[in-house]
N, C-alpha and C positions, 0 to 999 in steps of 0.2 A: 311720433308718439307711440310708445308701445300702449295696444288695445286691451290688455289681459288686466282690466281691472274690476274684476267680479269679489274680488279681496272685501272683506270687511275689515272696519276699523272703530276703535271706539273714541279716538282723538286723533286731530290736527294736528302739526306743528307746523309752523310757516314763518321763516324767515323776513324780515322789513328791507332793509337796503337792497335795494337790485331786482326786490320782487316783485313787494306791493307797492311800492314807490321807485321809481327813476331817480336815482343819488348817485351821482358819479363819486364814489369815494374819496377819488383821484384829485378832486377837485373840492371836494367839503369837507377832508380832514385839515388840509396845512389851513384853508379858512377858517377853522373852527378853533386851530390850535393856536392861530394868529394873532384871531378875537379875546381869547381867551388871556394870551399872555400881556395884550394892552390891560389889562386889568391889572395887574402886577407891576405895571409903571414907578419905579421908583421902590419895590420894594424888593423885587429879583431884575435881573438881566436880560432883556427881552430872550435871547439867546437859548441862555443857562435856562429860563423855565421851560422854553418849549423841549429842552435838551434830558430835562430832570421828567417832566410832564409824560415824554415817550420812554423813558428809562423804568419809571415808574410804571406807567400802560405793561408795557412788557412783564416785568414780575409778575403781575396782578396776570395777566394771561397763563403767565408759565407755574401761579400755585396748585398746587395738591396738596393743602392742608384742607379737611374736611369740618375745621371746624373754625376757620374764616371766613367771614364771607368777600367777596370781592371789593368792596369797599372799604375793610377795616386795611385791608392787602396793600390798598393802591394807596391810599392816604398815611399810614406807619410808612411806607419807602417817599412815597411824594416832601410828605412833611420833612423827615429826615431831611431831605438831600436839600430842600430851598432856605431851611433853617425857623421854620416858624409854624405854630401847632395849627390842630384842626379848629380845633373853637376860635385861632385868631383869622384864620380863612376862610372860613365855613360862610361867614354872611358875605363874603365877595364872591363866593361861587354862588350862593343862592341869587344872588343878584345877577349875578351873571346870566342864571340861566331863566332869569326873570324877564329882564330886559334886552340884554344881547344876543342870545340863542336865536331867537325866534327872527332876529335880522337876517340867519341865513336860509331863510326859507326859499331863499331864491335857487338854492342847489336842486331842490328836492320839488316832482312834478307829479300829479298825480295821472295813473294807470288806469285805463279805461275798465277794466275787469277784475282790478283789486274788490270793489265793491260785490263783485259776483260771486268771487270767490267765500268772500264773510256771509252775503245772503244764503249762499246754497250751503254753506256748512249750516246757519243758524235752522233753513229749512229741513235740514236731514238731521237736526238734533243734535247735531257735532262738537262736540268742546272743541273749540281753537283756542290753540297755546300764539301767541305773540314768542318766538323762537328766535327771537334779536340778542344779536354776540351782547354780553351783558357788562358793557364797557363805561355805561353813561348811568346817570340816577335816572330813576322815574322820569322827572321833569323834562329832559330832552327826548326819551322816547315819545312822551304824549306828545311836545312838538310836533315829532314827524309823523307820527300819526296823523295829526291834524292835517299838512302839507299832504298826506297821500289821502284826502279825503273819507277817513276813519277817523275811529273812538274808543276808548278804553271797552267801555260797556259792550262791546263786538269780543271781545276774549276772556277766557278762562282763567287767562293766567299770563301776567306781560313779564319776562325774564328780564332782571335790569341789577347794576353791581349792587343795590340793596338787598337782592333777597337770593342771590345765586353766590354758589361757593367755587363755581367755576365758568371758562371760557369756554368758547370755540376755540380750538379745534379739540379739544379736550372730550373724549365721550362721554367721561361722567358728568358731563355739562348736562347730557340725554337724557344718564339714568335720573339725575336730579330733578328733571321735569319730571319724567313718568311717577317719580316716587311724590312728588309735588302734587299730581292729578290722579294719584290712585290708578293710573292703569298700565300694564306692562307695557314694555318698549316692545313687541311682536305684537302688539293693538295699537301702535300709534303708524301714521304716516308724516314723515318731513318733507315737505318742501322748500328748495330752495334755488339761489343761483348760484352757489360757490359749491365747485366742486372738491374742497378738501372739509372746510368749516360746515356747511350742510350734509353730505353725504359720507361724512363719516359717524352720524348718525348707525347706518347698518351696524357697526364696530360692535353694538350692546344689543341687535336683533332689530331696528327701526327697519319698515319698508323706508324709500327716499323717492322721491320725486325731484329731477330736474326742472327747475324751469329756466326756459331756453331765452329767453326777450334780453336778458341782460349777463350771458355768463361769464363770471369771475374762473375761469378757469387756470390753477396752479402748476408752475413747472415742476413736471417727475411726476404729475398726480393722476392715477389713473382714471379714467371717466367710466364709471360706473352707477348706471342707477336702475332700481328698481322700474322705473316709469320717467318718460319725460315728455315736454312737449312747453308749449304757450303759457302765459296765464289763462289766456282765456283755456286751453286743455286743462289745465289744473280745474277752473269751474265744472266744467264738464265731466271730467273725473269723480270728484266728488260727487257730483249729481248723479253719477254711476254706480256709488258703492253701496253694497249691499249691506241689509240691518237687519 
């Protein structure tokens, strides 16, 4: 871990998958997209949806329109391609993520030091941003929350396709938090495990913090971070910084 953190900061950000929770992606996305498309039995292809569902995901990551938000994005292509509107699907994904989501909690374990991390921010006055690729509605992030032994009421501000206009790896993903929380990206810190989708944070002036417990590390992608180390050194750190 590099030791040089006398930095002040006036916000958190902090990644979910990988950080504050143990989610082997690898293994809880085709489960989730699996669950997902049993739902569609008899009205798409199990195939075709999961096929439209990633096609879809994709767009909705790749826009730069500034005045969509990620959910109007992903639902205009999803809809499109399976043939049937949002108000005729809408109550089978709420149901979905009612009832079936919360079946796969068995991917997702929770982090001895996640907790420490949300204490020592709350104790040093820290706004923590919830900094999760904003791919799901509300409803499946408070999920994993819950699986990694947290709560809404621990952040600032939870990034989710309702209320973000963009993805990771996207930096305006960044500026759109700092402008969300009123304070510049060179006063916030990220932390995360992916070393493209997190630490491309710097790109708009973010310091970044690695954390190391579970790195998502990308081919061609340079490993670069302000600071790295544990989660439990992320506690620490924080508990370090200056105010």
């Amino acid at each position: 871990m590099i030791n040089n953190n006398r930095k002040s900061y006036d916000a958190i950000l902090v990644d979910l998958d990988g950080t504050l929770i143990d989610l082997d992606l690898n293994k809880f996305i085709p489960a989730y997209v699996d669950a997902l498309a049993k739902r569609f039995t008899g009205r798409v292809d199990h195939v075709d949806f999961i096929r439209h569902l990633l096609q879809a995901t994709s767009i909705m990551v790749k826009n730069r329109d500034p005045h969509k938000k990620n959910k109007v994005v992903f639902y205009e292509e999803f809809c499109s391609r399976i043939g049937y509107s949002f108000e005729e699907i809408e109550p089978v994904i709420d149901d979905f993520y009612r009832k079936d989501f919360p079946n796969l909690s068995c991917w997702g374990q929770e982090l001895p030091f996640a907790r420490s991390v949300v204490e020592t921010a709350q104790k040093k006055n820290l706004p923590l941003i919830l900094a999760t690729n904003p791919l799901f509605p509300l409803a499946a992030v408070l999920h994993r929350l819950t699986w990694a032994g947290l709560n809404s009421d621990d952040f600032k501000l939870i990034t989710t396709m309702d209320n973000m206009h963009y993805c990771k790896p996207n930096p305006d993903y960044y500026l759109e938090i700092s402008q969300k929380i009123d304070c510049p990206p060179e006063r916030c810190l990220m932390a995360g495990n992916d070393t493209l989708e997190d630490l491309i944070a710097a790109k708009v002036g973010m310091n970044t913090f690695l954390v190391e417990d579970f790195i998502l590390h990308r081919a061609g992608i340079e490993l670069v971070s302000n600071y790295r180390g544990s989660l439990e050194d992320l506690a620490a750190f924080i508990e370090n910084i200056e105010l």
